[in-house]
C-alpha positions in Angstrom: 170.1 95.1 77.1 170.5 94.1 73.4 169.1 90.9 72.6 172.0 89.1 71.4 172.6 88.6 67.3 172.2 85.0 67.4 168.8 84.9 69.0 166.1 83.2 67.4 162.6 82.3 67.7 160.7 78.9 66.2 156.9 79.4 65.6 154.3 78.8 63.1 156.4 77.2 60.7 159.5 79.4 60.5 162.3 81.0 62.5 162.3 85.1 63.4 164.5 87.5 65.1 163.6 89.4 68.0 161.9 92.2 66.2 160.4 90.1 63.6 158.6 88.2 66.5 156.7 91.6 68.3 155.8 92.6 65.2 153.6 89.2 64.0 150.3 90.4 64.6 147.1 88.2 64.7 148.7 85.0 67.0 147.1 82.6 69.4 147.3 84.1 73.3 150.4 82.4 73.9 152.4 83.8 71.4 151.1 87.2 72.6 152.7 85.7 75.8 156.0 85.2 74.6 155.6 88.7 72.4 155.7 90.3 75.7 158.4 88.8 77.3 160.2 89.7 74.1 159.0 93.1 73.9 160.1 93.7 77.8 163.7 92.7 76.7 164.2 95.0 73.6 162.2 97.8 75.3 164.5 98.4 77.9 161.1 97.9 80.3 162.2 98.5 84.1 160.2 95.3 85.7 157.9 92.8 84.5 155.6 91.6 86.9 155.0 87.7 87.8 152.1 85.6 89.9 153.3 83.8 92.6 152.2 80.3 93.2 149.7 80.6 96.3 151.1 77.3 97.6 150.3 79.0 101.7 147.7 81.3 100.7 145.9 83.5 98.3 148.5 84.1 95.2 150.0 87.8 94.9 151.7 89.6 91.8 155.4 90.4 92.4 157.6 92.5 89.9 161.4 92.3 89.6 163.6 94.5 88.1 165.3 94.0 84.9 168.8 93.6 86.2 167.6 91.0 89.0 165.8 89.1 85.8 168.6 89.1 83.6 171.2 88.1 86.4 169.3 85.4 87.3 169.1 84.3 83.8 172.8 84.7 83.1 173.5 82.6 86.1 171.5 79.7 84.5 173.5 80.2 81.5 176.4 79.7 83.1 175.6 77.0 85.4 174.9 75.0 82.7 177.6 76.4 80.4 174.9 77.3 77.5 176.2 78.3 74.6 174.8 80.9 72.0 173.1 78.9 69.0 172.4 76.3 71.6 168.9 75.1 70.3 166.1 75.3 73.6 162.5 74.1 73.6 159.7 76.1 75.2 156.4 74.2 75.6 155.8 76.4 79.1 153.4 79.2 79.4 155.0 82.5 79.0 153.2 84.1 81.6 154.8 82.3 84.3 158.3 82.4 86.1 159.2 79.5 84.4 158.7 80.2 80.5 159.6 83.8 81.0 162.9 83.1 82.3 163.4 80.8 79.3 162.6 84.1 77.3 165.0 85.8 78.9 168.4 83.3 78.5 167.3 82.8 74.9 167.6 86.7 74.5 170.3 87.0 76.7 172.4 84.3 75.8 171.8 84.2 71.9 170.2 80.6 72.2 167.8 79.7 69.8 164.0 79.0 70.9 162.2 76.7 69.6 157.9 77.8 71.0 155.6 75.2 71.2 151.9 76.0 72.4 151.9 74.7 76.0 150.6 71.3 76.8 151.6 68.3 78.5 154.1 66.5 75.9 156.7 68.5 73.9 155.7 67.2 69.9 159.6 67.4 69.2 163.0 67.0 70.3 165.7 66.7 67.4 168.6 68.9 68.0 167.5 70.4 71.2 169.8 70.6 73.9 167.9 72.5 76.6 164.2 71.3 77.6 162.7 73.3 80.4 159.7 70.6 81.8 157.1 71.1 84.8 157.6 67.4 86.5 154.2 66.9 85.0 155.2 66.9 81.6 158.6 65.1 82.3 156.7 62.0 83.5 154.1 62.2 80.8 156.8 62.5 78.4 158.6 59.5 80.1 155.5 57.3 80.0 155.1 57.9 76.3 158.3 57.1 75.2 158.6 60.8 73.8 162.3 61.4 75.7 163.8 58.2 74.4 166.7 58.7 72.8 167.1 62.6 74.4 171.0 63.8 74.6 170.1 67.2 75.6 169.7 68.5 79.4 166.1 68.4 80.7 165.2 71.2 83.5 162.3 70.6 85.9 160.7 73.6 88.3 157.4 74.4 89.2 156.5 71.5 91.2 158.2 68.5 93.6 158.1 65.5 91.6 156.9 62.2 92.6 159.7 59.7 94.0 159.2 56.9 92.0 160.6 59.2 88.9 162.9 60.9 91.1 166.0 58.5 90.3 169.1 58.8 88.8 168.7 58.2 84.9 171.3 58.3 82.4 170.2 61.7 81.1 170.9 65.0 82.5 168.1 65.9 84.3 167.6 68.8 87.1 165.6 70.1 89.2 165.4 73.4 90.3 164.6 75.3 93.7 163.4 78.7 93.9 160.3 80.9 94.2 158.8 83.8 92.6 160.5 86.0 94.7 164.1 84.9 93.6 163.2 85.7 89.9 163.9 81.9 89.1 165.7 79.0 91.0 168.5 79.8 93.2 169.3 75.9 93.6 169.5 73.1 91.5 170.3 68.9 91.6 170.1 66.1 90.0 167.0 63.7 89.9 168.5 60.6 92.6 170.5 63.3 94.5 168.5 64.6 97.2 171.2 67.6 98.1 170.7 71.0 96.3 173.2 73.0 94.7 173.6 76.5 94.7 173.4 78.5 91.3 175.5 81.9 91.2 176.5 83.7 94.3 173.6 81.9 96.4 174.6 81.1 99.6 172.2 79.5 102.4 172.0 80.0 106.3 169.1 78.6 108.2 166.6 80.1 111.1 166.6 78.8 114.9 163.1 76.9 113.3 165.5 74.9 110.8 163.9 77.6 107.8 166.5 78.0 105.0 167.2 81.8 104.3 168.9 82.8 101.1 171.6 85.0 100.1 172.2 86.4 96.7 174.4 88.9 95.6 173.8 88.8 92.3 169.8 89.5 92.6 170.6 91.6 95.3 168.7 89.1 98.1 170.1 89.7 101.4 168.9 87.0 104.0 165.8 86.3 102.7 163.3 83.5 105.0 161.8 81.2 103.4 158.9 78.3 104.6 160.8 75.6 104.1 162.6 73.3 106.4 166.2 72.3 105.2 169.0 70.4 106.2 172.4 72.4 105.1 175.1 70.3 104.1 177.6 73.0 103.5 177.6 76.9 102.7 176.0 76.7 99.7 174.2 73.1 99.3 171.1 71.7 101.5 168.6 68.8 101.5 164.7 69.8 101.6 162.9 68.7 104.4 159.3 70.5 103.9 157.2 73.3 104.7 156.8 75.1 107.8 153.6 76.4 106.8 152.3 72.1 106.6 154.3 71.1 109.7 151.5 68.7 111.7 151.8 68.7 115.7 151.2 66.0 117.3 151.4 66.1 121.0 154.9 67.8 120.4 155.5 65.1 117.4 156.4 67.4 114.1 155.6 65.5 111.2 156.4 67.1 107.4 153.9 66.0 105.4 156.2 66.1 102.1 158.4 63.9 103.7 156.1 61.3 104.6 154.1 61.7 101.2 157.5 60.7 99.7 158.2 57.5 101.5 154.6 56.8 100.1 155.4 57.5 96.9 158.6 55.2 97.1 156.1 52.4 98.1 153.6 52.7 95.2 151.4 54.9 96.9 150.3 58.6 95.5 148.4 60.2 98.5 148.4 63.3 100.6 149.4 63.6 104.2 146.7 66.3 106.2 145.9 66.9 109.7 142.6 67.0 111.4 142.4 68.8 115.2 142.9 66.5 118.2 141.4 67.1 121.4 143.9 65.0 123.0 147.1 66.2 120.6 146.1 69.3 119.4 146.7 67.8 115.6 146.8 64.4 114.4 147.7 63.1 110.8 145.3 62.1 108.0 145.2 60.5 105.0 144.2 61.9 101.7 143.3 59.5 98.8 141.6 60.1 95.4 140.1 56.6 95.4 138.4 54.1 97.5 140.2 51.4 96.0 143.7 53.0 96.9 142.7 51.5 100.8 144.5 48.1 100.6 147.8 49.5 99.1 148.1 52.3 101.7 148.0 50.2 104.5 150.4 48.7 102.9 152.7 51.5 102.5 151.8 53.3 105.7 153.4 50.4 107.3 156.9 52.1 106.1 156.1 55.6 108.3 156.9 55.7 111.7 154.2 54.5 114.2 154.3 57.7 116.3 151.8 59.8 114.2 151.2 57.6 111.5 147.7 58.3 110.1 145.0 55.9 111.1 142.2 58.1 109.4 141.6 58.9 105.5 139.6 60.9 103.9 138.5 60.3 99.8 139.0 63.0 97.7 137.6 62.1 93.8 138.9 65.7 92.7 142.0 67.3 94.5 141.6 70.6 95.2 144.4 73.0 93.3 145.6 76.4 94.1 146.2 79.1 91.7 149.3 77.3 90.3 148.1 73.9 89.9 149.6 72.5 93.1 147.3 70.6 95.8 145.8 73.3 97.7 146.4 72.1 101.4 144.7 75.1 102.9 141.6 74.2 100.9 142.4 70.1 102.0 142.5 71.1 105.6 139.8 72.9 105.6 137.4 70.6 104.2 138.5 68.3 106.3 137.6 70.3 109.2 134.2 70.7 107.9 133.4 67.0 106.6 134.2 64.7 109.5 131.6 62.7 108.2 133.8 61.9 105.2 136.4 60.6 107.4 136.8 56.3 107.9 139.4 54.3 109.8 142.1 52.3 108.5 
């Protein structure tokens, strides 16, 4: 691949070519970051290796091929019709799917990229059109006023985002759906529209256990299973249920804890939904909160769940166990759960 004439790269104070950018020597770590997603590009590098996420287990390095990489950037591109000289923002770590993938399109696509150390507010937006955002930085940013004004397209991956930002806004703002092992998302929608869009030559079937499987031509994926319950609404579009791996029995009940965490979320309530054994049904739900004082307003909102299964035990959890990628660690939850009944109280 040739990086593409028109490509450019922002940092400390002043804008540099391709080359120019491997060559600065002496930069913080996450410039080094970007210098070797750079570096893989001009080099003509066969793979370049990524972490997954850990969200079911212990986190594992995968590596994907150049062509897979730079397909599945040029069908961003094109999804979202970028243009060369298009001005992007990169306030994501390198090292991840996420900011490498930025790396790439900028290269690819002859966009301009403006780096930014990452943290959890972008500093500027004038002139940008294409912002790249975990969820956690898009609802920090919205909080603080910093996205006011934005005419550019905002991007979100990493991480679901709560439902009480998960509306329709007068922006252009995305979501996308993928993992590590489809290079980069595979689907995207709007924020408000619950129904996923395919990006490229994606198609989607599901398993007899309702678990969307993924076709893609283009990164040469041929039925791949994923964890995740869907609904299709068409060839190529679905609605996401939850994971398979978080499923809760209860006495032949299945309850997705994603979903029912989002109904909370619709009713003012940030919690978890866990599970705790059951001699009577095997499993039975269980409330995770990360205050005390959170009891009176999830009562409130549990009200809105169905009654079947409906939690009717919590558990206080003052510092939320992560995984590897900064998500809730549910293994972790589950398991402390099984070994802290003491912690448990009714509601």
């Amino acid at each position: 691949m040739t990086v593409h004439q028109k490509t450019k790269f922002f940092c400390l104070n002043q804008w540099h070519s391709a080359s120019e950018l491997i060559d600065l020597e002496v930069v913080p770590l996450w410039i080094s970051d970007v210098q070797k997603v750079v570096r893989f590009c001009l080099n003509n590098e066969k793979s370049l290796a990524f972490s997954t996420s850990g969200s079911t287990g212990k986190n594992k390095i995968l590596e994907h091929n150049r062509t897979t990489l730079f397909a599945s950037a040029s069908a961003t591109i094109d999804y979202f019709d970028l243009k060369p000289g298009n001005i992007a923002l990169l306030c994501l770590p390198a090292k991840f799917t996420g900011g490498a993938m930025m790396i790439i399109r900028a290269c690819l696509g002859g966009l301009q990229l403006v780096l930014e150390e990452p943290h959890l507010t972008p500093s500027e937006l004038k002139n940008i059109d294409f912002l790249p955002l975990t969820p956690a930085q898009y609802i920090t940013s919205i909080e603080e006023g910093i996205l006011e004004g934005f005419k550019g397209l905002v991007l979100l991956g990493g991480s679901p985002i709560s439902a009480v930002y998960d509306v329709p806004t007068e922006q252009d703002v995305f979501i996308g759906y993928g993992m590590t092992e489809t290079a980069s998302h595979v689907a995207v929608r709007r924020l408000g529209d619950h129904v996923y869009e395919s990006v490229g030559s994606t198609s989607f079937s599901i398993t007899d256990q309702g678990c969307l499987v993924i076709t893609a031509s283009h990164l040469n994926i041929n039925e791949l299973e994923t964890h995740d319950i869907v609904e299709l609404t068409g060839p190529r579009s679905f609605q996401f249920i939850g994971r398979n791996d978080f499923v809760i029995n209860s006495g032949g009940i299945k309850i997705h804890p994603e979903e029912w965490e989002r109904t909370l979320s619709e009713h003012g309530l940030e919690a978890l939904i866990s599970s705790n054994t059951d001699s009577t049904f095997g499993e039975h739900a269980v409330l995770v909160l990360t205050s005390v004082d959170h009891t009176l307003s999830a009562l409130k909102a549990l009200s809105f769940l169905p009654r079947i299964g409906r939690p009717k035990k919590a558990i206080v959890l003052d510092n939320m166990p992560l995984n590897f990628a900064g998500k809730p660690d549910r293994i972790g939850i589950k398991e402390f759960i099984l070994s802290h009944q003491d912690l448990l109280f009714q509601l």
